[in-house]
N, C-alpha and C positions, 0 to 999 in steps of 0.2 A: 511221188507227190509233185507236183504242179509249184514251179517258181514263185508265181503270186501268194501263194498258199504256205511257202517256205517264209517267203518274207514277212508276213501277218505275222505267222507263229514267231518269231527272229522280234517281232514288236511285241509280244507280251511275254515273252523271255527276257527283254529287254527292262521291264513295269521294277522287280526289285533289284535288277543290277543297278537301276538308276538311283532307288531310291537308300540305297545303300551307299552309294558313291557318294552323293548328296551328302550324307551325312557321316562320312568317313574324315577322320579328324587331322586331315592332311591339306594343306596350302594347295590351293586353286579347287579343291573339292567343289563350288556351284560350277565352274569351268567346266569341267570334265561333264558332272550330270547334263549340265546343258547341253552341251555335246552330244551325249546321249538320245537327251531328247529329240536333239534336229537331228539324229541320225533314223530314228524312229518315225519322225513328221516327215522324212525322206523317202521312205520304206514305204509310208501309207501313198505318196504320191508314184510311185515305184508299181510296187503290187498290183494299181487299178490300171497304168499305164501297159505295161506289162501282160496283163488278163486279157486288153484289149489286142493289144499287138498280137500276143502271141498266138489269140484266140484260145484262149485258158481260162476262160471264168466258170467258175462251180459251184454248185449250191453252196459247198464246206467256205469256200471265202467270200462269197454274198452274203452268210451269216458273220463268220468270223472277222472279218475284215470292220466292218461298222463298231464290232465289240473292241476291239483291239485299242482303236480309236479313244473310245471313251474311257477305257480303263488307265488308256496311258495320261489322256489329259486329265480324270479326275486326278488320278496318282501327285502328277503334278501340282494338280491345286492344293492338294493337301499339305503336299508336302509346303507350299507356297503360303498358305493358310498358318501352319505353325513357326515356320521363320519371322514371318510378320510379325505378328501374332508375340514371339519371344522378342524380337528385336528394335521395333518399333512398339514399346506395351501400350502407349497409349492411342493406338490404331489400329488395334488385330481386327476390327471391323473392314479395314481396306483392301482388304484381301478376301475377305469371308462373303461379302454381299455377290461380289461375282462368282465365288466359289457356290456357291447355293443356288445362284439362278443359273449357271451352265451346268451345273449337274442335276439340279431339279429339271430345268428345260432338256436336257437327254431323257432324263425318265418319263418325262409326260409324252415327247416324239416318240422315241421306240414305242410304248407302249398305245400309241393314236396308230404306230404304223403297222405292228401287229394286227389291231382290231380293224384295219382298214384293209389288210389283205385278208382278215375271215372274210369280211365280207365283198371282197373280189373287188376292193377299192384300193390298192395298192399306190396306183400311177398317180391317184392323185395327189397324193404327198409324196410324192420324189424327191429325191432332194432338188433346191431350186437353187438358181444363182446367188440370191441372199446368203441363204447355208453355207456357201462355199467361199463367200466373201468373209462370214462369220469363220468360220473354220481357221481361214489364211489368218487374220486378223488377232482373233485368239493364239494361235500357233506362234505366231511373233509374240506378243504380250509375253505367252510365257516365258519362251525364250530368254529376252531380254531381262526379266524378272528370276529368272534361276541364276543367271550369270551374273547380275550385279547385287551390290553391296544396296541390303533394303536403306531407303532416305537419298540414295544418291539422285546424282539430278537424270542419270540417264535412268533409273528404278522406278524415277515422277512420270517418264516418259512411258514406260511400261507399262504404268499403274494406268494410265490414260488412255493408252491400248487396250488394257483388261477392260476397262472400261467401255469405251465404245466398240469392242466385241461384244461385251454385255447387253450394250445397247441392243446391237445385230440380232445376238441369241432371242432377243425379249420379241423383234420385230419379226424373225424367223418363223418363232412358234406362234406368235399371231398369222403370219401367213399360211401356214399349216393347220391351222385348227378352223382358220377361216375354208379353208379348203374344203375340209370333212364336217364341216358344220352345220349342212342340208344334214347327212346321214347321221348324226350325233342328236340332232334335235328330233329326230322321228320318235309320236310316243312320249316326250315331254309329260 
């Protein structure tokens, strides 16, 4: 098996060690998870680097590698979702509104980018430089949001992060959809 392909698989091995740690009833537990997680947001930039260098890229982590990704950030939000959510009660909306547009916005791109490689459209929604601003952007947010205590002031800082990643996701899949939007509208 192929390095880059070791480390994918290593990130969603990772998805319940994390969310387990997370919620392990011992002193510094968001620490360690968070930990976890930027060791997996490490992995994802590792694996693609890696494929490249080593000239190792293969179909099994062209597929697996994009899943990995979302599985470990939904994980996250979720988990991010119900600490709010318990912690702050009268806010569990603060966490929930970008939890639902970065995971609805996954579902709508995989699924645009599937039906864009049937139809031999693939390249045109590539991931674009947006995406990967969003990605970095998001990846911090959560970061900072597993490791700190929800209401604190660096947690406001987080939250604002989730946020104008949110934003990015929102502006991402308009540029995506704008993309495929000749071949989406044929037949109307």
């Amino acid at each position: 098996m192929k390095i880059p392909n070791i480390l994918t698989l290593l990130r969603i091995i990772l998805i319940p060690v994390f969310v387990l740690v997370y919620y392990l009833p011992i002193q510094d537990a968001r620490i360690y998870a968070a930990l976890l997680f930027a060791l997996a947001a490490v992995t994802d930039w590792l694996d693609g680097y890696l494929a490249r260098k080593l000239d190792q890229s293969s179909p099994f982590g062209a597929f697996l590698d994009p899943v990995a990704d979302k599985l470990m950030v939904a994980a996250a939000l979720v988990v991010l979702v119900d600490t709010y959510s318990r912690e702050l009660q009268t806010w569990p909306v603060l966490t929930a509104i970008p939890a639902v547009v970065i995971i609805g916005r996954e579902i709508v791109i995989s699924a645009l980018r599937e039906w864009m490689a049937e139809i031999g459209k693939r390249t045109q929604v590539a991931v674009s430089m947006v995406g990967k601003v969003k990605t970095a952007l998001q990846m911090l947010a959560i970061l900072v949001l597993l490791a700190l205590e929800p209401g604190s002031s660096g947690a406001w800082a987080g939250i604002a992060a989730l946020y104008a990643a949110t934003l990015l996701t929102l502006w991402s899949m308009f540029v995506y959809l704008r993309a495929a939007w000749p071949h989406l509208s044929e037949d109307i």
